[in-house]
C-alpha positions in Angstrom: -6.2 11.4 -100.8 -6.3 15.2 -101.0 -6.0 15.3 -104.6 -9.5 13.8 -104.4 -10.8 15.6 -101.9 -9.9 18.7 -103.9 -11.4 17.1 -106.8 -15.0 16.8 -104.7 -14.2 12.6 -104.4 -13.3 11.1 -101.2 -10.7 8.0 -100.8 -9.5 5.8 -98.2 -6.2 3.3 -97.7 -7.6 -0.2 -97.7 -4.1 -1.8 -97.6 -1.4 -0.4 -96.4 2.4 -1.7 -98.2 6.0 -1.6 -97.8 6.3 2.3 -97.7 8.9 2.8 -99.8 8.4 -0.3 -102.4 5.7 -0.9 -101.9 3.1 -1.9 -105.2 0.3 0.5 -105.7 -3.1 -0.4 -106.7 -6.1 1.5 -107.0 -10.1 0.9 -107.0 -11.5 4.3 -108.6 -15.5 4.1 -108.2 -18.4 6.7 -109.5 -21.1 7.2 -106.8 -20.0 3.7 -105.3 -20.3 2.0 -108.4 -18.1 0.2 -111.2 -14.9 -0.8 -109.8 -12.3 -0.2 -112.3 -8.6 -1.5 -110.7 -5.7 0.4 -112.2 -2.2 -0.6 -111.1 1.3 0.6 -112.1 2.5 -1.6 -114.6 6.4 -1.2 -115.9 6.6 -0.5 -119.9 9.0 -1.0 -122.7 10.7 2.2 -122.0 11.3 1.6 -118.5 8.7 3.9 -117.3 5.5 3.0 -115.0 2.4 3.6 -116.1 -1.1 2.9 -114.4 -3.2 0.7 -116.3 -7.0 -0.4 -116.1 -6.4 -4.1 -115.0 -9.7 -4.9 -114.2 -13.2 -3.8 -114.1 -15.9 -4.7 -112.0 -19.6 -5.2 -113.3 -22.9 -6.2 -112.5 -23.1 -9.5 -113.0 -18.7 -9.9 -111.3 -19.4 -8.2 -108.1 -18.3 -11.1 -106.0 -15.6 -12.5 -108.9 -13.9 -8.3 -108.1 -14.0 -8.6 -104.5 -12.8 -12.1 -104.6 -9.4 -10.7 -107.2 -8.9 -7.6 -104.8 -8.9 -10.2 -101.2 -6.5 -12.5 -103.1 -3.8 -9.9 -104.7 -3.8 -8.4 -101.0 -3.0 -12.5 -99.7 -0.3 -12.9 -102.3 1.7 -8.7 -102.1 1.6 -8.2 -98.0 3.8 -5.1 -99.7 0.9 -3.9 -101.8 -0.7 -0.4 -100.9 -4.7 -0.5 -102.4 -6.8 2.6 -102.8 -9.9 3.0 -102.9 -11.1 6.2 -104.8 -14.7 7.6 -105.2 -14.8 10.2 -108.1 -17.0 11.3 -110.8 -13.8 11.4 -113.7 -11.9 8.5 -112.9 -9.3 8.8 -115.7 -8.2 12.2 -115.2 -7.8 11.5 -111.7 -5.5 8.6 -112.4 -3.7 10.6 -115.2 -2.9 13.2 -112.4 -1.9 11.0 -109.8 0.8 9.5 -112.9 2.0 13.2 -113.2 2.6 13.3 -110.0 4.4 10.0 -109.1 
């Protein structure tokens, strides 16, 4: 969350997991708009790496909402994120460095 405040975004906890195993998920928007989901997803090599797993759109407001209410039903562990900022990826590829 202060990564992006100090990026001039603003984010807020929506869900809040298991706190040490918990999975993490997070909505990045630009000026309120465009949901894009990324969640860490384990690869070949053993490592994690957030992915874009879905993206919200004009025309699948409802059909994002409705994905976002029903991960949060079936993962009482999960941790989702809500992120407002204008360069979505790099934010994301920080928070990876990070993790």
């Amino acid at each position: 969350m202060r990564l992006a405040e100090s990026e001039g975004g603003f984010a807020t906890v929506l869900a809040k997991g298991e706190r040490d195993a918990g999975t993490i998920l997070i909505v990045t928007l630009c000026r309120g708009r465009d949901g894009i989901l990324f969640e860490r997803m384990p690869q070949l090599d053993g490592s994690r790496k957030f992915l874009a797993v879905k993206r919200e759109g004009i025309d699948n407001n409802q059909e994002f909402a409705e994905y976002l209410a029903r991960r949060r039903r079936q993962d009482s562990d999960m941790w989702l994120i809500e992120v407002d900022i204008a360069d979505r990826e790099r934010f994301v590829a920080r928070i990876a460095e990070l993790s």
